[in-house]
N, C-alpha and C positions, 0 to 999 in steps of 0.2 A: 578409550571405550566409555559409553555411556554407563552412568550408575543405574541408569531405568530401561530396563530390554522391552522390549517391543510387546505387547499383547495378544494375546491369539484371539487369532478371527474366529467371529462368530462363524458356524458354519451354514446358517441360513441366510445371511446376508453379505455382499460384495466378494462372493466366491470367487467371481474370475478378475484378476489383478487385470490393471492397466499399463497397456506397454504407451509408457512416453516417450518414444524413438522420434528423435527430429527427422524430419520430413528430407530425401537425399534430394542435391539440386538447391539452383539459387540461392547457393552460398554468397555472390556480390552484392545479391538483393537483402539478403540476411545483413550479412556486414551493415552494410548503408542503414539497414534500420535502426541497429545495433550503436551504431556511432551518431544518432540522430538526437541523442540527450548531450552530447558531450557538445557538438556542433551548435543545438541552441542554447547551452548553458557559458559556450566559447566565445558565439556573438554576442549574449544578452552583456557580459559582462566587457567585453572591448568596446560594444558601443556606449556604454556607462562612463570605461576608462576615459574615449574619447571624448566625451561628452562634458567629463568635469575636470579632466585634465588630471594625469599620470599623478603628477607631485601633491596636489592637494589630497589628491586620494592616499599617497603612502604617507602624510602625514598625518591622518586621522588612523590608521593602521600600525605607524608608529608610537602615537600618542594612544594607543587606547590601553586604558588602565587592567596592570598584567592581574590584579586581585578579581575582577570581573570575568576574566578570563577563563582563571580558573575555578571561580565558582561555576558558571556556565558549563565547564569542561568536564566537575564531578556530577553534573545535572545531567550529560551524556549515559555517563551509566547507571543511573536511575530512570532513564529512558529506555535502556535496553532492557533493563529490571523488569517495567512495568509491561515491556512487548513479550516479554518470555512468559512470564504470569498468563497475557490474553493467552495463548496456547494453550496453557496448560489447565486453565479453568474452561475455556472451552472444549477441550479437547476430556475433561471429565467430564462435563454437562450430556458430551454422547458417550460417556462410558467409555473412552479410550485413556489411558494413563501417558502423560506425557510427562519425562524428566523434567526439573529447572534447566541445567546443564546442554539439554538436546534441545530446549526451548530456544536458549540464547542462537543456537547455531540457525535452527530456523527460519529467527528474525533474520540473523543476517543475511542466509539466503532470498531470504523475501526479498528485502530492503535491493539485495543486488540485482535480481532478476528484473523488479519492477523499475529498475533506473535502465536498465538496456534493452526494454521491449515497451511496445508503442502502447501508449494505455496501459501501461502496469498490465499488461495481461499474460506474461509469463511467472509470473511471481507466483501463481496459486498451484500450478502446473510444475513449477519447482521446489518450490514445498511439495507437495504432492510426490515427487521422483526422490525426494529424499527421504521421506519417512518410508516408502516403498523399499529405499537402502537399506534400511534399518531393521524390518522386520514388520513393518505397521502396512494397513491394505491401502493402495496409492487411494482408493474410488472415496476412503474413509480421510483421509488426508486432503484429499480436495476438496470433500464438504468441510473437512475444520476450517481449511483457508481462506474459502470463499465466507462461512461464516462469521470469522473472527473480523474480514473485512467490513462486512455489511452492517456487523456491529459498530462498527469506529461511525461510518455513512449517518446513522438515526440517531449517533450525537451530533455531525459534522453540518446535516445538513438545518434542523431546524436553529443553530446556532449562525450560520451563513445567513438563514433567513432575516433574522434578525437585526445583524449587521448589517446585511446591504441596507435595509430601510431606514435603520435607525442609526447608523454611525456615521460619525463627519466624516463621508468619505469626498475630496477633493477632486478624484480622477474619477469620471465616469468612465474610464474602459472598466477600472478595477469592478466597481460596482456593478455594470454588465454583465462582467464575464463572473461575477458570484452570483446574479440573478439566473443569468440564464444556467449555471451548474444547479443550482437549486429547481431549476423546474427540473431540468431531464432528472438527476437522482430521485426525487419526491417519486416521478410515476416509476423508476427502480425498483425504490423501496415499497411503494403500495404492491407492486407487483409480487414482489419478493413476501411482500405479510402475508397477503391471498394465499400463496404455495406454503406457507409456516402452517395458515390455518387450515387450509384444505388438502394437505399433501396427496393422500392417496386418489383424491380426484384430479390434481393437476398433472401427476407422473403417470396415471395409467389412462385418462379420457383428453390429454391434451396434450403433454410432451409427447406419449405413445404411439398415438393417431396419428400425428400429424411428422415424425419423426421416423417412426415404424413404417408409417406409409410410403416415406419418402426413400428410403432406404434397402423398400422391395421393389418398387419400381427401377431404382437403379440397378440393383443385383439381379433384376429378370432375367434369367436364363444367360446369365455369363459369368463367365470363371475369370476374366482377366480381363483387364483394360482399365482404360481409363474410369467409364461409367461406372464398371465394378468398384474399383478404387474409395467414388465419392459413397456407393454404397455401403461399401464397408465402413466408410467415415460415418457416414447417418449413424450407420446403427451403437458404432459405439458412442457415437454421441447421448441417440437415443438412451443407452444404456446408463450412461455419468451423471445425465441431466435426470432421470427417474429418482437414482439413489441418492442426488443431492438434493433432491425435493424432501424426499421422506427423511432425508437424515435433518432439514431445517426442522419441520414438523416432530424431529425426536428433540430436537436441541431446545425446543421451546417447553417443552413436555421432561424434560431432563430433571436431575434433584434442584431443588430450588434455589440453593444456597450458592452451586457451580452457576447454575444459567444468570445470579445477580453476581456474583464474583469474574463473569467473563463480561458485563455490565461496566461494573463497579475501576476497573482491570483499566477498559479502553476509555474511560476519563480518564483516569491516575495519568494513564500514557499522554493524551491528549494536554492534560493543564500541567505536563512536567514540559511539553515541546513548546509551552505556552510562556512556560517558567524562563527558561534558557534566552527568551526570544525579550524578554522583560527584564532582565539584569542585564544583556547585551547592551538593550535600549538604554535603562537607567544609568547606565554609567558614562553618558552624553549630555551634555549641557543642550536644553529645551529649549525652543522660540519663544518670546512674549506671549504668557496666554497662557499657553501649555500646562497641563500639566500629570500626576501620577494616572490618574483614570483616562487619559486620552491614549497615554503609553502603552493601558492594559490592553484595549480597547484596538488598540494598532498592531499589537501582540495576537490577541488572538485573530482578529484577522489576517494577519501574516498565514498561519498555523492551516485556518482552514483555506484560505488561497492557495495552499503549497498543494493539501491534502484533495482538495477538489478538482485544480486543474485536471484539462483532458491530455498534457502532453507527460512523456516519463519521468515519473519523480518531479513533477511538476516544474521541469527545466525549463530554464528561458523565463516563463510567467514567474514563479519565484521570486526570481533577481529583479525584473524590471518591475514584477508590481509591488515586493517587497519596497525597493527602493522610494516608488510612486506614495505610498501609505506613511513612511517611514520618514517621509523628507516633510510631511505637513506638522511634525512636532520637531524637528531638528533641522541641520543643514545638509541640503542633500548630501555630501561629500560623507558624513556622519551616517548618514543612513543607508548610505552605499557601506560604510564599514560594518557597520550592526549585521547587515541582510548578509553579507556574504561570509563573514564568521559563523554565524546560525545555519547559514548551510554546510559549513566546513563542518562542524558538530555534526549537526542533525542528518546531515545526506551524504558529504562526499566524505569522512572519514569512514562512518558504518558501511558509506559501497563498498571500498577499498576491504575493508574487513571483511565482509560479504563476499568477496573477489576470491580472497586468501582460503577462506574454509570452503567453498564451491568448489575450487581446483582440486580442493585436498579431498571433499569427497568423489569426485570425478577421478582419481587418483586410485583410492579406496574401490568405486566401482571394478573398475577396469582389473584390479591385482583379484578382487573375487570371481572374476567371467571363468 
């Protein structure tokens, strides 16, 4: 049990909960999506194998110093530290009280959802169904989620900007493919400001209109079917998309101290995944040239490469472009070892752990039906 119970709903706002029932049907189509992080994180790293040859590779894997290791390893849970906190300080910025303890579990829902759907686009949607378990309103849990992400974005992205132009980056894919995430994000996030600052005119004269509309045209005079169906979809879309306008526009207007502490939070997070990624490195002997500030520099580019790609959990791109970054201060073979410990930390231990507490509340649901 958690030591911090759930909040009662206001009762003027987000009255009618949200059913997250997956959609019945196109389960092989599901599967296949579902397995699509695993498949490009399976090739990215066989063709690497291939690439540099099995034995070279398990001697840099053998050879890497076990003290590094496990300093890296206690940075994991100062990671998951600093991701519990974004919850929790966000999550009072709108007046919701969220435990430490409920926080951690969370994250790691988050972390697993957004590694087995395309675009991390179930991870908000699962949070969401889980604080719903709990006692907390789903519509309120999906604005903290979708919030606390948009937060990490308005560090991530003006920090990519920066980099691609100004760091010795050697591979022009890497550099591309952080330009072109930094254009589409930027107009994201202006988008996103607009709705912070004008809430009540975007949720009721522009999601409404045009979602509202869309959603009585479907529903026109039928009770069943298909068309029905997507109108039902509109409108509760219409309905999530309203309440999470107005809840950014609450979360900017929140106590002051919460809205810089859920700020303050998604650094901490950020330059600890920074941290990890820069003692991996350091503990590599550097090419002629090289030196501590190119490490940093390749470090945090790692960081927002992982966080920015468009594929899940940033699989595939990750591994190939970490290693691309990572091999202009060391030997590739070395930089194949750094990049894929840092995701063992950083990604695929927390998935797995994310896996474990999912099942268990999936478990939990099912014994309350």
């Amino acid at each position: 049990m958690d030591e911090t119970p759930a909040q009662p709903v206001d009762p003027t706002q987000h009255t009618a909960p949200i059913a997250l029932v997956p959609a019945k049907g196109g389960g092989f189509k599901k599967f296949l999506l579902a397995m699509l992080p695993f498949v490009l994180i399976g090739g990215s790293i066989g063709y690497m194998v291939y690439k540099q040859g099995p034995s070279e590779i398990w001697m840099s894997l053998k050879e890497f110093p076990k003290a590094y290791l496990a300093l890296a390893f206690a940075f994991l849970f100062f990671d998951l530290i600093a991701d519990s906190l974004r919850y929790v300080t966000t999550g009072a910025a709108l007046k919701t009280k969220i435990g430490f303890v409920f926080g951690l579990r969370i994250v790691l829902i988050n972390l697993f959802a957004a590694f087995i759907t395309p675009g991390a686009g179930g991870a908000a949607p699962a949070v969401s169904w889980m604080m719903g378990q709990r006692g907390y309103d789903t519509s309120r849990g999906l604005s903290i989620a979708f919030i606390k992400g948009m937060i990490g974005f308005y560090i991530f992205v003006p920090l990519a900007a920066i980099l691609a132009f100004y760091a010795p980056i050697g591979d022009e894919l890497v550099r591309g493919v952080l330009i072109t995430s930094c254009i589409g994000l930027s107009v994201m996030l202006f988008i996103v400001m607009c709705i912070a600052i004008w809430p009540q005119f975007f949720a009721k004269q522009i999601v409404g209109r045009i979602f509202g509309g869309l959603s009585h045209v479907f529903k026109k005079e039928r009770t069943s079917g298909k068309r029905y169906k997507i109108g039902r979809f509109l409108k509760w879309l219409d309905k999530i998309l309203q309440e999470t306008a107005q809840d950014f526009g609450a979360f900017l207007r929140g106590p002051f101290w919460w809205v810089l502490g859920a700020f303050f939070t998604t650094a901490l997070n950020i330059a600890v995944l920074m941290t990890i990624a820069f003692l991996l490195a350091m503990s590599q002997e550097l090419l002629p040239g090289r030196t501590h500030v190119d490490v940093v520099i390749m470090s945090m580019l790692l960081v927002v490469l992982a966080f920015t790609s468009p594929t899940p959990g940033g699989a595939g791109i990750a591994e190939v472009g970490g290693v691309a970054l990572f091999q202009q201060v060391m030997s590739e073979s070395d930089a194949f070892a750094v990049v894929l410990i840092w995701r063992t930390f950083t990604c695929y231990i927390p998935f797995m752990m994310g896996a474990f507490v999912f099942s268990r509340e999936v478990k939990r649901a099912a014994k309350s039906v």
